[in-house]
C-alpha positions in Angstrom: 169.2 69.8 144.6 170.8 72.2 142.6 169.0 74.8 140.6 170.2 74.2 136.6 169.1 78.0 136.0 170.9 79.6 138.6 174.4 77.8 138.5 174.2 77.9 134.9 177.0 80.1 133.2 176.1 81.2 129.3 178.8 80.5 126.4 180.7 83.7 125.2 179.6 85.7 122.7 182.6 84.2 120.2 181.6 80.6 120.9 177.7 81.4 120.3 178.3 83.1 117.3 180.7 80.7 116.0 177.8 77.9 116.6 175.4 80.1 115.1 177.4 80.9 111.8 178.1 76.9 111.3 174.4 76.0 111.7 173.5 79.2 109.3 176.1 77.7 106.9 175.0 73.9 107.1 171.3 75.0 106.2 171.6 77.2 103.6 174.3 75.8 101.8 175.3 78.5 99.4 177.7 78.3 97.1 180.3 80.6 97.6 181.5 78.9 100.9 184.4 76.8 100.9 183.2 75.2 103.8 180.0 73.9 104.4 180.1 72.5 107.8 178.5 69.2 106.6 179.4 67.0 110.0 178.1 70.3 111.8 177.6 69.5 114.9 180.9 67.9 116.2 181.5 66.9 119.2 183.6 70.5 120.7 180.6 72.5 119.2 178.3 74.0 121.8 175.5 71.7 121.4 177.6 68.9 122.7 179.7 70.2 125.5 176.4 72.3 126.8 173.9 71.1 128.8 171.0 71.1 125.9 169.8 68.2 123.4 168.3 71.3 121.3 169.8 75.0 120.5 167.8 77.5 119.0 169.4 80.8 116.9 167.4 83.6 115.9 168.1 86.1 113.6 167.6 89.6 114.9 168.6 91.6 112.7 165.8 93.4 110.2 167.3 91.2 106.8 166.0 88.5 104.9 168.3 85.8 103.5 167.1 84.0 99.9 168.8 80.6 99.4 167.5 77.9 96.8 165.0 76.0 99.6 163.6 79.3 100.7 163.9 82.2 102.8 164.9 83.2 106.5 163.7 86.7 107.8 165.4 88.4 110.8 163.0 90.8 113.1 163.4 92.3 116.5 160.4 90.4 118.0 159.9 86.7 118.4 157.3 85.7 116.5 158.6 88.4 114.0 161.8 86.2 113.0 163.0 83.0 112.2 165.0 80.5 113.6 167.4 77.4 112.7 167.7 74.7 115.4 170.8 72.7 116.4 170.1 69.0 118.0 172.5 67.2 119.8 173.9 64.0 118.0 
């Protein structure tokens, strides 16, 4: 049996933070974007040509994003910062 850790190869950095930018965009929803990635996530996103059925993005970053449902906080620890999860369809 092959081990799924060690022959695993990650996404690049574009295609992650493309992902991560559409998921960001679907929850929030603000109203300045043009697009709002509603049918986020297609079939060529990550999600769906990865081996996961969940993704999860955290925000790093020390900021705090307000939106009309709420707030998302970025922080350099784990249970410091929030995350938005991506489910396969």
């Amino acid at each position: 049996m092959t081990s799924y850790l060690s022959d695993y190869t990650l996404p690049n950095e574009k295609t992650i933070s493309s992902d991560a930018e559409k998921a960001l965009i679907k929850h929030l929803q603000p109203e300045y974007n043009k697009i709002l990635y509603n049918s986020f996530p297609k079939e060529n996103d990550l999600i769906n040509v990865d081996y996961h059925n969940t993704i999860f993005y955290g925000f790093s970053d020390p900021i705090t994003l307000t939106y009309k449902s709420g707030k998302i906080k970025g922080g350099e620890f784990e249970y410091d910062k929030d995350y938005i999860s991506v489910e396969s369809k």
